[in-house]
C-alpha positions in Angstrom: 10.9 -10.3 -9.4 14.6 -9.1 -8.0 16.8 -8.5 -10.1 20.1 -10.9 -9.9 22.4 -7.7 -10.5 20.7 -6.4 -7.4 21.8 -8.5 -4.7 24.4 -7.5 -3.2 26.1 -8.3 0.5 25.0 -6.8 3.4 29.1 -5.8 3.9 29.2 -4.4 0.0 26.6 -2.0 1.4 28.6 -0.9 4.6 31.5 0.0 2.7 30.2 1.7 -0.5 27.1 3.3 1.3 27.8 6.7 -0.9 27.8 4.6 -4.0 24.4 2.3 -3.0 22.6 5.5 -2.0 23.5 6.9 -5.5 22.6 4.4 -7.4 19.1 3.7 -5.4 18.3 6.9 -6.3 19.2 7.1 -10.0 17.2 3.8 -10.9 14.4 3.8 -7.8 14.4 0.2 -7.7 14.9 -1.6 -4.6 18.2 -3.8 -3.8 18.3 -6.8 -1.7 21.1 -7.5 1.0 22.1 -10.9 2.3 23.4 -11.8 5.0 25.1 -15.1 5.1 23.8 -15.8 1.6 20.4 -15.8 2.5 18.2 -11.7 1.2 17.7 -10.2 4.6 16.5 -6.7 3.8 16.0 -4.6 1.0 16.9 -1.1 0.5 15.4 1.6 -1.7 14.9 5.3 -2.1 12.6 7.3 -0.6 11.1 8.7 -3.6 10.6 5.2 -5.3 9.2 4.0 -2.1 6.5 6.7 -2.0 5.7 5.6 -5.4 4.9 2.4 -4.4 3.1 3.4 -1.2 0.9 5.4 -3.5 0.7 2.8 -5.9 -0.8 0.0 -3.8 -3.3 2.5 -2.2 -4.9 3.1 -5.4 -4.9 -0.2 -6.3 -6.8 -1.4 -2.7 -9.0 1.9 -3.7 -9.8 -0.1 -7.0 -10.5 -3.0 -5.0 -12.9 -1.7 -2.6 -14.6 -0.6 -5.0 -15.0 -3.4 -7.2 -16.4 -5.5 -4.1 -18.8 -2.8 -4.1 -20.0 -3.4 -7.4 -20.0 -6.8 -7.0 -22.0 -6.8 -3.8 -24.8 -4.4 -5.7 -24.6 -6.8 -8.7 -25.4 -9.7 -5.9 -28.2 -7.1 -4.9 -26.2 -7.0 -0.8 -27.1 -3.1 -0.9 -29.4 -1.1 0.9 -30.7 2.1 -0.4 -29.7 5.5 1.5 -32.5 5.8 3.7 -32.3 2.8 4.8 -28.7 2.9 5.5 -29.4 6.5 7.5 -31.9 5.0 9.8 -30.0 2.4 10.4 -27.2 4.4 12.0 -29.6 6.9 13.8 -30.9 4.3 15.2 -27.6 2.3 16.2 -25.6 5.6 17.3 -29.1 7.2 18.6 -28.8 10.4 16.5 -31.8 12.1 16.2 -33.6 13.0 13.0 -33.0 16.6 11.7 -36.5 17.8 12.7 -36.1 16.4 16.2 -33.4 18.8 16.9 
């Protein structure tokens, strides 16, 4: 959820750049600019926007892996051998003692 406080017009930005930039990077949370009255972009640091980068790949980590879990609970698995012949055969690579 945005913050009222944080709105602010894209013009407010143009002429206090300095003072934005300042206070992007003392809170690291994102401000939204208008245009027209309507939120057209939003601004943040780069720090805080690493963060969040970082953030939503763990959490898309956490959710591969629970479909993963779910799928072996639902017995959709295939054991390692199975898995390794299947790919030999698909990208025809040989077995070790064929080498």
């Amino acid at each position: 959820m945005v913050d009222p406080t944080s709105v602010h017009p894209i013009t407010d930005f143009k002429r206090n750049t300095p003072a934005f930039v300042k206070r992007l990077k003392e809170t690291g949370k994102p401000e939204v600019l208008t245009i027209e009255g309507r939120g057209e972009l939003v601004v943040q640091d780069a720090a805080a926007y690493q963060e969040l980068l970082r953030v939503v790949e763990r959490v898309e980590a956490f959710e591969g892996i629970r479909r993963g879990l779910a799928d072996i609970e639902a017995g959709q698995h295939v054991s390692l051998d199975e898995f390794e012949s299947e790919m030999r055969k698909k990208y025809e690579i040989p077995q070790q003692d064929e080498l």
